[in-house]
ChimeraX commands (.cxc) that place a marker at each C-alpha (Angstrom):
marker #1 position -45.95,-7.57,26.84 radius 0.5
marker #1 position -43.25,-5.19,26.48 radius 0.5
marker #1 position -39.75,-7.16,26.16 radius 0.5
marker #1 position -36.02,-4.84,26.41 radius 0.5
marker #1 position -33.12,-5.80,24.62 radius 0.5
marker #1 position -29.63,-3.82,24.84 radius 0.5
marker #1 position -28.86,-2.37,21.20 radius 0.5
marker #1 position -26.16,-4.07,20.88 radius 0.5
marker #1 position -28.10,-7.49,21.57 radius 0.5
marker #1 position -30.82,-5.82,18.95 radius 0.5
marker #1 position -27.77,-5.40,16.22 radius 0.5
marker #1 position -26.47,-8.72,16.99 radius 0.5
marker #1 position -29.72,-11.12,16.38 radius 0.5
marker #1 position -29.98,-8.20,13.07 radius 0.5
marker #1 position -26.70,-9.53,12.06 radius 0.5
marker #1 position -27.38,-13.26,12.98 radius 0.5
marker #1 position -30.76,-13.43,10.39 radius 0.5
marker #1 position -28.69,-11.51,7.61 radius 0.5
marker #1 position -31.03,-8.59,8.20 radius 0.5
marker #1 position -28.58,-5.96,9.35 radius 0.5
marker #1 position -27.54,-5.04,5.94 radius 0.5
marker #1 position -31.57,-4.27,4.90 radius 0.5
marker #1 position -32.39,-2.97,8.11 radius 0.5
marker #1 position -29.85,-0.70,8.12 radius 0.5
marker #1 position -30.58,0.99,4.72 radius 0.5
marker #1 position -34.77,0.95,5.92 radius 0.5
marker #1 position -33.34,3.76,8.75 radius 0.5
marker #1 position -33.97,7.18,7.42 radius 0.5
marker #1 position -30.67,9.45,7.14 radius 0.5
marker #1 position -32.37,12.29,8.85 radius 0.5
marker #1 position -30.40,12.57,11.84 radius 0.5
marker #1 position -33.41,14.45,13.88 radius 0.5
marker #1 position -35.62,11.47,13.25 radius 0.5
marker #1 position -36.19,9.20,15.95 radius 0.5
marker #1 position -35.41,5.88,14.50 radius 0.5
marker #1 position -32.13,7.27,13.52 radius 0.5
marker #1 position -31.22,8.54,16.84 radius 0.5
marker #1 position -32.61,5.23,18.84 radius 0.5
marker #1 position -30.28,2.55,15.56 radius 0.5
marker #1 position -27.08,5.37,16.73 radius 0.5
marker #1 position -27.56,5.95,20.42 radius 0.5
marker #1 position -29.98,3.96,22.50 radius 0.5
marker #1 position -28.97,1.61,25.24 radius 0.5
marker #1 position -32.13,-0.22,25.09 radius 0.5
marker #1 position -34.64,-1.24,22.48 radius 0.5
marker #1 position -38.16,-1.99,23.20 radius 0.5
marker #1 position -40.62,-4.24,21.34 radius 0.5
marker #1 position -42.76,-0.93,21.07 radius 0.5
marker #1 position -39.79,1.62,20.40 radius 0.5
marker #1 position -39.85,3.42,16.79 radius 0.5
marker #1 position -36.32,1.21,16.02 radius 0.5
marker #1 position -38.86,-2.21,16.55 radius 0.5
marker #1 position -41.87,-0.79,14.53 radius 0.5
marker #1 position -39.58,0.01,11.83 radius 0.5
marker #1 position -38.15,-3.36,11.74 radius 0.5
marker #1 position -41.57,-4.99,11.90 radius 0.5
marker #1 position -42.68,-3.13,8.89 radius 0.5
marker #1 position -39.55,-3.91,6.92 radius 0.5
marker #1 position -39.82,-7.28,6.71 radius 0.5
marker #1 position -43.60,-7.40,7.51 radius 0.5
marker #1 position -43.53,-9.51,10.52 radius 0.5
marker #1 position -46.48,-10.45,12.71 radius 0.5
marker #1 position -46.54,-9.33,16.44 radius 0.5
marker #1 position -45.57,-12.82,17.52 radius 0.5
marker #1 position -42.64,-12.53,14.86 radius 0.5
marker #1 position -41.30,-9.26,16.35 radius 0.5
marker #1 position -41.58,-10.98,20.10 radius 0.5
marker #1 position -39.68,-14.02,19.16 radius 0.5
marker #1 position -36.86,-11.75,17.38 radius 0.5
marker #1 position -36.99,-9.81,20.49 radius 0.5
marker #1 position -36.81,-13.38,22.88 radius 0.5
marker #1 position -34.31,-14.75,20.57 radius 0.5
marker #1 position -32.31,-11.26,21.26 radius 0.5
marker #1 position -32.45,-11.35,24.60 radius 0.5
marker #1 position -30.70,-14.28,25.02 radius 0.5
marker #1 position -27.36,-12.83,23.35 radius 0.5
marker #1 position -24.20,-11.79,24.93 radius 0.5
marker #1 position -24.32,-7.89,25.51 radius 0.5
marker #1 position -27.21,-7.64,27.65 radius 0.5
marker #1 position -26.55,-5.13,29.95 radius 0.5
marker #1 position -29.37,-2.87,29.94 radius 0.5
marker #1 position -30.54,-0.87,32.53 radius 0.5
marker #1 position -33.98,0.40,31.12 radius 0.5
marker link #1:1,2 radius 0.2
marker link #1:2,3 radius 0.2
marker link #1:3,4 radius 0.2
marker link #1:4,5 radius 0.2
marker link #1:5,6 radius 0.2
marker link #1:6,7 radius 0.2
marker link #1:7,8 radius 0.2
marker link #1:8,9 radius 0.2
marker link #1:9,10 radius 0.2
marker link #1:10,11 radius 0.2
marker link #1:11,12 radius 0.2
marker link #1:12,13 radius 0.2
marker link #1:13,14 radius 0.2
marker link #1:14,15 radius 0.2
marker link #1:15,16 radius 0.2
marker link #1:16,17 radius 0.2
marker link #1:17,18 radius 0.2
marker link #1:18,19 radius 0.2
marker link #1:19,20 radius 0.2
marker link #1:20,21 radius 0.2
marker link #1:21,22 radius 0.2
marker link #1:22,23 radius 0.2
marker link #1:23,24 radius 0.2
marker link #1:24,25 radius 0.2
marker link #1:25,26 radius 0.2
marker link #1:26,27 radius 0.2
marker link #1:27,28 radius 0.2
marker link #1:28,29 radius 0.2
marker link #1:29,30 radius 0.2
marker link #1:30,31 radius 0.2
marker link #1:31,32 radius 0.2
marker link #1:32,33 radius 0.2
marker link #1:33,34 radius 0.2
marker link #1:34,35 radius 0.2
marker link #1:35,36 radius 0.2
marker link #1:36,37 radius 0.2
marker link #1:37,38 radius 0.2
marker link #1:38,39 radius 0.2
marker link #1:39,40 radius 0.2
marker link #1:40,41 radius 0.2
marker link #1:41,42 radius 0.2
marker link #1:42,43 radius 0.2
marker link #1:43,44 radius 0.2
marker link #1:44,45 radius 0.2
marker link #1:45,46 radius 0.2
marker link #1:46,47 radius 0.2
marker link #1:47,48 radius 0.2
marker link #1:48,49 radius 0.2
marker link #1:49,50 radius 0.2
marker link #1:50,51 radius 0.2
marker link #1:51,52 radius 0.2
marker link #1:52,53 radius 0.2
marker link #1:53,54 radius 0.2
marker link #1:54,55 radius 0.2
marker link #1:55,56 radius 0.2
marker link #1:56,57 radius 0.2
marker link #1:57,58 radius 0.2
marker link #1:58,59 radius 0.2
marker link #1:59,60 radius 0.2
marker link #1:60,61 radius 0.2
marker link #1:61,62 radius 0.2
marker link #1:62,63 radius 0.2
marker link #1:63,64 radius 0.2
marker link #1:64,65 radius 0.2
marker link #1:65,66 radius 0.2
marker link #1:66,67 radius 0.2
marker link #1:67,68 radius 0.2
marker link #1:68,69 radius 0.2
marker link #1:69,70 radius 0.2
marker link #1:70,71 radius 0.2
marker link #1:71,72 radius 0.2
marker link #1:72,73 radius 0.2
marker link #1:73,74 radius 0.2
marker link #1:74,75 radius 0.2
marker link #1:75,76 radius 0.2
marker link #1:76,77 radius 0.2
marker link #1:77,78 radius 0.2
marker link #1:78,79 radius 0.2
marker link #1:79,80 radius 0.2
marker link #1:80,81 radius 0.2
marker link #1:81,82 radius 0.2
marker link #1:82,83 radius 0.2
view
């Protein structure tokens, strides 16, 4: 099941778990990449993104772990997404 979060709701529930700081650092500096583009400029992050996958493999999380981050996400201020 795909599940959409606004970036900024994404950030927020990063920031909330003390991850931000890790996360941010596990985003590659190449400003062509993907990831990079997606953690600078989305609007909307996906469960199945590049910016999600990354995440998943930083901190090694199961599928159900990235879909509760994702459902715990969702239900933060700054959801306006219109993906």
């Amino acid at each position: 099941m795909e599940l959409v979060v606004s970036l900024q709701q994404f950030l927020s529930a990063l920031a909330l778990q003390s991850l931000n700081e890790v996360f941010s650092e596990a985003v590659s500096a190449n400003k062509n990449s993907t990831v990079w583009i997606q953690y600078n400029s989305a609007s909307c992050v996906s469960n199945t993104d590049a910016l999600a996958l990354l995440l998943q493999s930083t901190f090694g999380w199961t599928q159900d772990q990235l879909s509760e981050f994702f459902i715990q996400a969702s239900k933060l201020p700054g959801g306006n997404c219109n993906c």
